[in-house]
C-alpha positions as YAML, in Angstrom:
chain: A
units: angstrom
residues:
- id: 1
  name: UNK
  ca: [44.43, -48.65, 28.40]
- id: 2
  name: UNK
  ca: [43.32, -47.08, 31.33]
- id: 3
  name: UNK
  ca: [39.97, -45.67, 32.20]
- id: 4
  name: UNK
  ca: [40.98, -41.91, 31.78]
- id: 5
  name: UNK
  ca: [41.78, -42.63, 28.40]
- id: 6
  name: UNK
  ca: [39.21, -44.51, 27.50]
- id: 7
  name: UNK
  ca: [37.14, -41.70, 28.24]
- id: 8
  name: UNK
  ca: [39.25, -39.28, 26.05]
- id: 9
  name: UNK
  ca: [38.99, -41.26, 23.37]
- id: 10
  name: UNK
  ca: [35.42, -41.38, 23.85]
- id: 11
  name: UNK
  ca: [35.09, -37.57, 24.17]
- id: 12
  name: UNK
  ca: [37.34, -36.97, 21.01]
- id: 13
  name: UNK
  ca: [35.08, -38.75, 18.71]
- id: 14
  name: UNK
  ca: [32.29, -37.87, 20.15]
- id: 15
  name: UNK
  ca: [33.42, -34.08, 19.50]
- id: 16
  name: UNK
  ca: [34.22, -35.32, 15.93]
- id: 17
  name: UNK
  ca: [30.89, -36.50, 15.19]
- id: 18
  name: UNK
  ca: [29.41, -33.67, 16.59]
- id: 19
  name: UNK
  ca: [31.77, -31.51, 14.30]
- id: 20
  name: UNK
  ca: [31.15, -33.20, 11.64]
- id: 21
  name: UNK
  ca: [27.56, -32.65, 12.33]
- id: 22
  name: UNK
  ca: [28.18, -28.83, 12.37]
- id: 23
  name: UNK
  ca: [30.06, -29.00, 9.37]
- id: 24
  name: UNK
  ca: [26.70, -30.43, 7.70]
- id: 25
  name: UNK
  ca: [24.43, -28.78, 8.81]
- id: 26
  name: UNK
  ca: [26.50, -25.57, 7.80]
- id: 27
  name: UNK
  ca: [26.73, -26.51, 4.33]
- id: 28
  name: UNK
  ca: [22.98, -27.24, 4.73]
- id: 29
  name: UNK
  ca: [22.22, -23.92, 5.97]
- id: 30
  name: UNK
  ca: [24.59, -22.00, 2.87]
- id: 31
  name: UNK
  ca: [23.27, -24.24, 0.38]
- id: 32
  name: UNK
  ca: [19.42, -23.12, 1.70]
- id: 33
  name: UNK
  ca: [20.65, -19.46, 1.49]
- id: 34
  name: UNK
  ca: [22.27, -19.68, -2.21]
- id: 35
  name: UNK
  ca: [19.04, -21.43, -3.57]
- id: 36
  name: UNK
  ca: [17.39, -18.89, -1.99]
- id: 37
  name: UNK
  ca: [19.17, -15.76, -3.25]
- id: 38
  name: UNK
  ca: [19.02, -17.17, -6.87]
- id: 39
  name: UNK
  ca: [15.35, -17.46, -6.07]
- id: 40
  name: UNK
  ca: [15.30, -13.72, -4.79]
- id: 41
  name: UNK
  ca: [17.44, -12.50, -8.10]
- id: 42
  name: UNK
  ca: [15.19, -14.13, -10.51]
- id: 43
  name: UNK
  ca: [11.90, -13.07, -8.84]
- id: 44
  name: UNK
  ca: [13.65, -9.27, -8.77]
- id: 45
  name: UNK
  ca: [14.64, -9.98, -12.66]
- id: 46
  name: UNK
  ca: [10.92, -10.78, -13.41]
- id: 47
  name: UNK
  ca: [10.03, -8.15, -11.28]
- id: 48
  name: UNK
  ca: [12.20, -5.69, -13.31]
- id: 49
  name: UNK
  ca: [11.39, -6.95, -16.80]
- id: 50
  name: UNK
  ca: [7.50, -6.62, -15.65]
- id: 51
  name: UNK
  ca: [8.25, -2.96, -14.25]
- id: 52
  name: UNK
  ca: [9.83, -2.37, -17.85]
- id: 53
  name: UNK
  ca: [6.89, -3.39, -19.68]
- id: 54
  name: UNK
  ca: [4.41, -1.48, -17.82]
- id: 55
  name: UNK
  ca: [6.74, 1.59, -17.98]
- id: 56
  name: UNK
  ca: [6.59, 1.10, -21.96]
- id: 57
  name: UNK
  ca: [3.24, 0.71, -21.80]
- id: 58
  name: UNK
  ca: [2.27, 3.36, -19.62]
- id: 59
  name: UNK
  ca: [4.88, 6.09, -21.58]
- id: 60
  name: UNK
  ca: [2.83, 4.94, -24.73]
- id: 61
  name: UNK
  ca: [-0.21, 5.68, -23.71]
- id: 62
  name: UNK
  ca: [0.96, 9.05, -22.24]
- id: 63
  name: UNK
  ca: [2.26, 9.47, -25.65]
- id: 64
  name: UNK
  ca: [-0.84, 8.41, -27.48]
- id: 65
  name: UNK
  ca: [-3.03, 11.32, -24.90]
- id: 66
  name: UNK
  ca: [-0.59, 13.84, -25.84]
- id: 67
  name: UNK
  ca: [-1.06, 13.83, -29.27]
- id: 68
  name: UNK
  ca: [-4.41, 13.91, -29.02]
- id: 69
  name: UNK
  ca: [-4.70, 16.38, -27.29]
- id: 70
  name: UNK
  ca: [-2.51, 18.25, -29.84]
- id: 71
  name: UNK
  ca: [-4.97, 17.47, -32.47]
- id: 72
  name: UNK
  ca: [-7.40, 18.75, -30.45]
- id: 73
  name: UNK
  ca: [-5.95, 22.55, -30.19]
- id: 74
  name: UNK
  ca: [-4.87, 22.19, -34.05]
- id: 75
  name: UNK
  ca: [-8.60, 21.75, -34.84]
- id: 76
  name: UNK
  ca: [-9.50, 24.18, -32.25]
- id: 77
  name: UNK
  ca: [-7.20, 26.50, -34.03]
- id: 78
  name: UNK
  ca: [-8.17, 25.23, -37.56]
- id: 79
  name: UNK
  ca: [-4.46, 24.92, -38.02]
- id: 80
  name: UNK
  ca: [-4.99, 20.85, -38.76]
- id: 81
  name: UNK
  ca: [-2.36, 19.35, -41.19]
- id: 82
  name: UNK
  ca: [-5.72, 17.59, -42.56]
- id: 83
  name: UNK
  ca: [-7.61, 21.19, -43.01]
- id: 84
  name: UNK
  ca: [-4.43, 22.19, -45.58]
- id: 85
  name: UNK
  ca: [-4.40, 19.19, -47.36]
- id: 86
  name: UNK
  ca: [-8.32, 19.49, -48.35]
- id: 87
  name: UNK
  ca: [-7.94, 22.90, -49.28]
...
């Protein structure tokens, strides 16, 4: 074998191994990034199911003010559900 191909031989498997390193390291990298956007979609998910709650929470206590405040004017008024029943 002459020296010319001794050195091609060389240079093809050293481009193999550095191919195969490529190849590795990409599946590194995409495994990193679908662990990480399953991360990111569960974080949004508790994200959105804390949102939700507060929402709820927030709409019932808006709810709660508002009919307060509609006792308030039927008492005001004298016009109280309660006020009928007692007479």
């Amino acid at each position: 074998m002459s020296s010319a191909q001794q050195k091609a031989g060389q240079a093809q498997g050293q481009a193999k191994a550095k191919t195969q390193e490529w190849v590795q390291t990409a599946q590194s990298t995409a495994n990193k990034a679908c662990d990480k956007a399953a991360d990111s979609k569960e974080e949004a998910q508790q994200g959105k199911e804390q949102s939700a709650g507060i929402i709820q929470q927030t709409g019932e206590q808006v709810m709660t003010m508002a009919q307060g405040a509609i006792d308030g004017v039927k008492n005001t008024l004298g016009i109280n559900e309660n006020t009928h029943e007692k007479k």
